[in-house]
ZATOR-394021 format. One record per residue (C-alpha): chain; residue in three letters; x, y, z. Coordinates in steps of 0.05 Angstrom, whole numbers, m for minus. Example, Ala and Ser with C-alpha at 12.3 -4.5 7.8 and 13.67 -1.06 7.14 Angstrom:
// residues 2
+---------+-------+--------+--------+--------+
! lumdren ! lumpa !   east !  north !     up !
+---------+-------+--------+--------+--------+
!       A !   Ala !    246 !    m90 !    156 !
!       A !   Ser !    273 !    m21 !    143 !
+---------+-------+--------+--------+--------+
// end
This chain:
// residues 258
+---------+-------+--------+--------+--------+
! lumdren ! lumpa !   east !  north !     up !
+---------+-------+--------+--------+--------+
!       A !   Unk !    822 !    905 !  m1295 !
!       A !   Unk !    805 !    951 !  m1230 !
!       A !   Unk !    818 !    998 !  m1205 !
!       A !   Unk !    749 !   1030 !  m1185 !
!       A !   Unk !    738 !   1089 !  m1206 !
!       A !   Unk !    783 !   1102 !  m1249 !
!       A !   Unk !    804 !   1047 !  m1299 !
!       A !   Unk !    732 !   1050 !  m1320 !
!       A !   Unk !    684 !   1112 !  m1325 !
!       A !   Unk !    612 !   1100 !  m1338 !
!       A !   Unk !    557 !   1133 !  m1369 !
!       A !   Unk !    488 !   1110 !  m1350 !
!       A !   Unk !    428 !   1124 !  m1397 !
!       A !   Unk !    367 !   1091 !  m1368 !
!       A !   Unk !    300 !   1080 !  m1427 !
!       A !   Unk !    236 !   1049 !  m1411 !
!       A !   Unk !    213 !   1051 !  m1496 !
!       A !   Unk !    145 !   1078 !  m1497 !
!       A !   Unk !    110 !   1013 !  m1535 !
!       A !   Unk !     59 !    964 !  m1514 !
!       A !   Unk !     63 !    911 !  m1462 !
!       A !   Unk !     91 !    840 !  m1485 !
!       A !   Unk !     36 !    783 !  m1462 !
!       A !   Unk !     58 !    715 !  m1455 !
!       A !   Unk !     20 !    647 !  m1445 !
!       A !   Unk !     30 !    644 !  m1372 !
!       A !   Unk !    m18 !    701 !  m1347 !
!       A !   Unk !    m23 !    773 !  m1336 !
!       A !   Unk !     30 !    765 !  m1285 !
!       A !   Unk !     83 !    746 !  m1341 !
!       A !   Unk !     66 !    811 !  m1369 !
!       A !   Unk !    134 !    851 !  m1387 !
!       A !   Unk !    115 !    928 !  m1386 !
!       A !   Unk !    160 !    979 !  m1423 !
!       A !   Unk !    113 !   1031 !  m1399 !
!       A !   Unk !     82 !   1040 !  m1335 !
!       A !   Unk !     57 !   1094 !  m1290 !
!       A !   Unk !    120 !   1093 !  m1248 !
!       A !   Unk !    184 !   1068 !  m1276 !
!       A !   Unk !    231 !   1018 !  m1225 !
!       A !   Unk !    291 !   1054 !  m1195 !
!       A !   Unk !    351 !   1039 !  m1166 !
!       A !   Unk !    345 !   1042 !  m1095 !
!       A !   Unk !    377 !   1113 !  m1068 !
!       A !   Unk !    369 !   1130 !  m1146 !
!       A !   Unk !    410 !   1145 !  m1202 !
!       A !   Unk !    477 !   1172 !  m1168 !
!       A !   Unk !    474 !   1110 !  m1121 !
!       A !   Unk !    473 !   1056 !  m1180 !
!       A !   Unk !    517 !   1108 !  m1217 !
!       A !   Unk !    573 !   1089 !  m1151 !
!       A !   Unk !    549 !   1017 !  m1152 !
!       A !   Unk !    587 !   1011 !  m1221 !
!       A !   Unk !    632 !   1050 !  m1208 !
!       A !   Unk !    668 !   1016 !  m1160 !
!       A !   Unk !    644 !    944 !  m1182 !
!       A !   Unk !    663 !    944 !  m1252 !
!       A !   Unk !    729 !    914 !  m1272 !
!       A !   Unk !    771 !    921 !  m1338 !
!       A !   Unk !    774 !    871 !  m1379 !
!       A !   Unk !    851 !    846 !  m1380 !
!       A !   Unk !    852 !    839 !  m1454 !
!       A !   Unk !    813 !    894 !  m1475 !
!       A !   Unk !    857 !    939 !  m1427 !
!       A !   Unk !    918 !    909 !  m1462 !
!       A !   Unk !    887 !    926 !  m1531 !
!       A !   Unk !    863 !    995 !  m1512 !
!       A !   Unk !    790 !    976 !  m1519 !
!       A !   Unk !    739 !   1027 !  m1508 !
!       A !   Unk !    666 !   1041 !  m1516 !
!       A !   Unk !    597 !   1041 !  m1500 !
!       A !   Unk !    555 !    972 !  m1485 !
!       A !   Unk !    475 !    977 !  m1483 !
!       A !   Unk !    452 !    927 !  m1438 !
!       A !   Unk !    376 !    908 !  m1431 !
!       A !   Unk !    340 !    873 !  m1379 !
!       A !   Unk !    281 !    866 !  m1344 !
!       A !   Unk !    264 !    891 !  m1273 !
!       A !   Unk !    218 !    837 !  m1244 !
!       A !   Unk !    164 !    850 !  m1187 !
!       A !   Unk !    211 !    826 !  m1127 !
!       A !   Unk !    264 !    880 !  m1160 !
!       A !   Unk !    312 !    825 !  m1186 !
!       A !   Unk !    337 !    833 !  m1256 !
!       A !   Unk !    332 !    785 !  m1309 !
!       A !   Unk !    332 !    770 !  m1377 !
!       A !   Unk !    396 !    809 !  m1384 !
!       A !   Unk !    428 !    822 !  m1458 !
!       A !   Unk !    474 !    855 !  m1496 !
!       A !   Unk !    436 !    904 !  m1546 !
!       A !   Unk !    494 !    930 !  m1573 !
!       A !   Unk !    565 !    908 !  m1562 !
!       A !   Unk !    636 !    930 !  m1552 !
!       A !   Unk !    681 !    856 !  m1546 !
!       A !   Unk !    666 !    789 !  m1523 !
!       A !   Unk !    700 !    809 !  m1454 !
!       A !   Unk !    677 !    874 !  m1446 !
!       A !   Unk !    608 !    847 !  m1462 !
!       A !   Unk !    618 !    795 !  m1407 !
!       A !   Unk !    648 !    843 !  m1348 !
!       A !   Unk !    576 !    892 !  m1369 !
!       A !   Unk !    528 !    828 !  m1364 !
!       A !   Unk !    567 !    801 !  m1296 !
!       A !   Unk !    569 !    874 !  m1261 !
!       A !   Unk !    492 !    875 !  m1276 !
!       A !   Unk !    466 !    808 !  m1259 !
!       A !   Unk !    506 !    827 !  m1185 !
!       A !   Unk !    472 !    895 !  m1180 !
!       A !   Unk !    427 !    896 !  m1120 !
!       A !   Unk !    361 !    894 !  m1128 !
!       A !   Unk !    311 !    954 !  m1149 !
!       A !   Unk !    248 !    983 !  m1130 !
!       A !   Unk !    205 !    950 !  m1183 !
!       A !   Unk !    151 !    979 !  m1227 !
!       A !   Unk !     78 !    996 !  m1216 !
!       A !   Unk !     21 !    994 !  m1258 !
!       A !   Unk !    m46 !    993 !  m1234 !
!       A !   Unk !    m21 !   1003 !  m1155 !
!       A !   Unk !     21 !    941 !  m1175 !
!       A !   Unk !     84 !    917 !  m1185 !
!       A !   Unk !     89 !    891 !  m1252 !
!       A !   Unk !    155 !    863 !  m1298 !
!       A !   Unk !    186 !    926 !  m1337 !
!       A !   Unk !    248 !    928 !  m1392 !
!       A !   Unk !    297 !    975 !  m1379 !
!       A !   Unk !    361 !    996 !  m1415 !
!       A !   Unk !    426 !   1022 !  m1388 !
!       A !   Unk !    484 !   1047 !  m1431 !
!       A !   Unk !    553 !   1028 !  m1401 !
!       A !   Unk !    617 !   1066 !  m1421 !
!       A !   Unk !    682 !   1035 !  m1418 !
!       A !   Unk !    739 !   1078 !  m1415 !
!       A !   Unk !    817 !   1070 !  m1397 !
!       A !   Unk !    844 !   1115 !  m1344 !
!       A !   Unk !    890 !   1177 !  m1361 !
!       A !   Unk !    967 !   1161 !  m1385 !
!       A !   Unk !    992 !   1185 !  m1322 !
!       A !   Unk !    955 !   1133 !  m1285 !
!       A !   Unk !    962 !   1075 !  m1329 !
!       A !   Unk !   1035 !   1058 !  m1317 !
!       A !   Unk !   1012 !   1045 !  m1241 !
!       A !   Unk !    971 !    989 !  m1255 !
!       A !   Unk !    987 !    921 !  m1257 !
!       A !   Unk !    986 !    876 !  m1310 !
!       A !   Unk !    945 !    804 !  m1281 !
!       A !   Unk !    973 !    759 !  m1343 !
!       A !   Unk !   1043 !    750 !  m1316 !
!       A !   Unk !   1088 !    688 !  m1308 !
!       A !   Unk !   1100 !    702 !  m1241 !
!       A !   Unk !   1070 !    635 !  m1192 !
!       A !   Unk !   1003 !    647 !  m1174 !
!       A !   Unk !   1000 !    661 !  m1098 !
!       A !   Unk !   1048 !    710 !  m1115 !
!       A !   Unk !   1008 !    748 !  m1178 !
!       A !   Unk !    977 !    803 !  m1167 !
!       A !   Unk !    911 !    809 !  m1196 !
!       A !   Unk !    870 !    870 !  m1220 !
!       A !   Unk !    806 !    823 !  m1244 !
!       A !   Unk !    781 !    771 !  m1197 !
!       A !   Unk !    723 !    726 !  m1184 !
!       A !   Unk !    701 !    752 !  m1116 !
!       A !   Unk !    726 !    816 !  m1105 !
!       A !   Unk !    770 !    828 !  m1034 !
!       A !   Unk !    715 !    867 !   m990 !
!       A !   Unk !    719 !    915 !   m924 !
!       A !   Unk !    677 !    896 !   m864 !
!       A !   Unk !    617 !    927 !   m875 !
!       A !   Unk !    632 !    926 !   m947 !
!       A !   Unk !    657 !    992 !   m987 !
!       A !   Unk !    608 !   1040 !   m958 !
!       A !   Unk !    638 !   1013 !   m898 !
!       A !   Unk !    706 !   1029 !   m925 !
!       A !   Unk !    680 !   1113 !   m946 !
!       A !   Unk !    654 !   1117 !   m874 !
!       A !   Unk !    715 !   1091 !   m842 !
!       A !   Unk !    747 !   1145 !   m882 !
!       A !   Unk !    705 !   1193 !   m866 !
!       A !   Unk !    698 !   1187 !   m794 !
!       A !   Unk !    776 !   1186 !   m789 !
!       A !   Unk !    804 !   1234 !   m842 !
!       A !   Unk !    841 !   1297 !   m804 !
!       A !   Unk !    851 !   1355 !   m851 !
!       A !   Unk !    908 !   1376 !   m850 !
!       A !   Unk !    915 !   1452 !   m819 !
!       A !   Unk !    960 !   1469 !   m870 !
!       A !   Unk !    910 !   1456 !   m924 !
!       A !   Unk !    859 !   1476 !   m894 !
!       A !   Unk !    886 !   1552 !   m882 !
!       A !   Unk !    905 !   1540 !   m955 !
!       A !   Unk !    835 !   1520 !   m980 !
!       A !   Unk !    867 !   1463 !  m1013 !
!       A !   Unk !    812 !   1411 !  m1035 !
!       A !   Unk !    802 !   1351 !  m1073 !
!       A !   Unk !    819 !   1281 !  m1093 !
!       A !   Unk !    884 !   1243 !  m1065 !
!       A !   Unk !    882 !   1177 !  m1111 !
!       A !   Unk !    918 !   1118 !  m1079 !
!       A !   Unk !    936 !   1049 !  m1111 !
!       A !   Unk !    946 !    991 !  m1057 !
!       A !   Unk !    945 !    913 !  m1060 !
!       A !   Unk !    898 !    874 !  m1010 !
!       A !   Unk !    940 !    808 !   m991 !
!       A !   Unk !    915 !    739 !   m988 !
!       A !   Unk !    909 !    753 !   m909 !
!       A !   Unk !    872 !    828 !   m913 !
!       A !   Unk !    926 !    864 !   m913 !
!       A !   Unk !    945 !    922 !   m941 !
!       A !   Unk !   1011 !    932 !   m986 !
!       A !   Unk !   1048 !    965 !  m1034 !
!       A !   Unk !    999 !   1035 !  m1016 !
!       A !   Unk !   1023 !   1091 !  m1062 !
!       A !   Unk !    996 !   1165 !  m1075 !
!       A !   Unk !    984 !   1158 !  m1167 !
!       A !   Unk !    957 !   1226 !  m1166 !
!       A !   Unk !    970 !   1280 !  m1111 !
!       A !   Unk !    944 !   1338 !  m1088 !
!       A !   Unk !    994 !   1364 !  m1034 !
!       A !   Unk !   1049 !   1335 !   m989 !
!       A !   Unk !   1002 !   1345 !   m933 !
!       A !   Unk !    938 !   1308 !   m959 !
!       A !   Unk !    981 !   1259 !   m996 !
!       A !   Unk !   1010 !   1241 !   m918 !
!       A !   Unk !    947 !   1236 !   m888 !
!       A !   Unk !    905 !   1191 !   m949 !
!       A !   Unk !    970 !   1154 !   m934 !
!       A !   Unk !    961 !   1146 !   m858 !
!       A !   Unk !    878 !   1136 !   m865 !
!       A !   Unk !    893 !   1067 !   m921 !
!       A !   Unk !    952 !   1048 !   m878 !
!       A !   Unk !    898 !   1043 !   m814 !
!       A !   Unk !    840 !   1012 !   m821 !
!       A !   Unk !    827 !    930 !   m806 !
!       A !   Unk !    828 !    879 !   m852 !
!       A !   Unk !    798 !    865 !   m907 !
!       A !   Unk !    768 !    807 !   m937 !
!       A !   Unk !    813 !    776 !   m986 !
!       A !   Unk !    796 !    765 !  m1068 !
!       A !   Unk !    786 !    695 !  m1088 !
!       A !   Unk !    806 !    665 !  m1151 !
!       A !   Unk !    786 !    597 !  m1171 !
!       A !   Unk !    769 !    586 !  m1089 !
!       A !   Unk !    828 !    614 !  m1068 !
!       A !   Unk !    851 !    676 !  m1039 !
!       A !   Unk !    890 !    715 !  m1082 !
!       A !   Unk !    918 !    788 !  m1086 !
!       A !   Unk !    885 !    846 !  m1109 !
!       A !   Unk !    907 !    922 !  m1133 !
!       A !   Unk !    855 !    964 !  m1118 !
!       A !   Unk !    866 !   1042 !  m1141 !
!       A !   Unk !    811 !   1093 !  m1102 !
!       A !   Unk !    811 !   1165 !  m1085 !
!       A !   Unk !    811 !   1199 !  m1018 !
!       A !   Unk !    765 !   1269 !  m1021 !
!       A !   Unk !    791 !   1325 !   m980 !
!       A !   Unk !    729 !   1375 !   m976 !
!       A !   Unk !    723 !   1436 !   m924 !
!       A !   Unk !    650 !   1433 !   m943 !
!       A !   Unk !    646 !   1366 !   m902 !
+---------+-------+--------+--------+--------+
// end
């Protein structure tokens, strides 16, 4: 279940245990640290992964239905190219949630690795991720996936390959960015904040079906309107190898500080 940002909210706890090294057989360069001179890092840091789950994480259908919540501890190991593996559950939530935590993790980018010694060396790490549902008012706006409705017609909130912006969803901010006009009115008001929008990428890119879920004013509500209603295609989600459509829900940030 997505939408980013929203449907989920995550809490990151990152532990390197202070405890010896674990030796293999294979060498010194199977070596997995949970201690070392300089821990491995996200790259751009903590706030950057923080975003990277964020908007990558996706409800589990069921456990949305069943009002699931809670925390999963997942641990893994940051190898010396930055990959992860080895990646677990520690301590669980459900089977699905437990799935969606492992998947969102084993697509993470990869990380600044470790260093012992002046080199890069295998370290354990441990992240906490908290699954939450959005607030009531938001909750009626999503859309429920399991539906007998035919398939090219469903509208998923959970897919295989996620529909994508050129240039991905950074791509997607700075488009926004570049092209958001405050409004004059509230900007002589010092009106500020967060427009959240719920829209449905179509099997062809398109955008549909864009809505204001939680508004600020009339006047930023009509231009986070205008700014989703603009930009070019996107990449469509895929289901089973074919394209498929998508609700996304995402907020627009009106800031005179920008």
């Amino acid at each position: 279940m997505k939408p980013i940002l929203i449907a989920i909210a995550l809490l990151v706890i990152f532990s390197s245990a202070k405890a010896q090294q674990t030796e293999t057989s294979a060498g010194d360069s199977n070596k997995i640290f949970t201690a070392v001179e300089k821990d491995p890092s996200y790259k751009g840091g903590l706030d950057k992964f923080y975003a990277y789950l964020q908007k990558y994480t996706q409800y589990p259908a069921e456990a949305y239905k069943k009002k699931l919540e809670g925390k999963v501890f997942v641990t893994f190991v940051v190898e010396g190219d930055g990959s992860l593996s080895q990646i677990k559950i520690l301590r669980g939530v459900s089977p699905d949630i437990d799935a969606e935590a492992i998947r969102v993790m084993k697509n993470s980018p990869n990380w600044s690795p470790g260093i012992q010694n002046g080199r890069p060396v295998r370290v354990q790490f441990t992240v906490l991720i908290n699954f939450k549902l959005p607030p009531p008012e938001l909750q009626s706006h999503l859309t429920d996936s399991m539906t007998n409705v035919p398939f090219e017609k469903k509208i998923f909130t959970a897919v295989e390959k996620d529909p994508r912006f050129p240039g991905g969803i950074d791509g997607f901010y700075k488009f926004l960015t570049q092209n958001l006009k405050y409004p004059t009115e509230a900007r002589q008001n010092n009106i500020q904040g967060k427009v959240f929008l719920t829209f449905v990428v179509e099997r062809d890119g398109n955008l549909s079906d864009i809505k204001v879920v939680r508004s600020l004013s009339s006047e930023t509500d009509a231009e986070a309107l205008r700014l989703v209603k603009s930009p070019p295609k996107w990449e469509p989600g895929m289901q089973n190898g074919v394209a498929v459509r998508v609700q996304y829900t995402m907020p627009v940030n009106f800031s005179l500080a920008n």
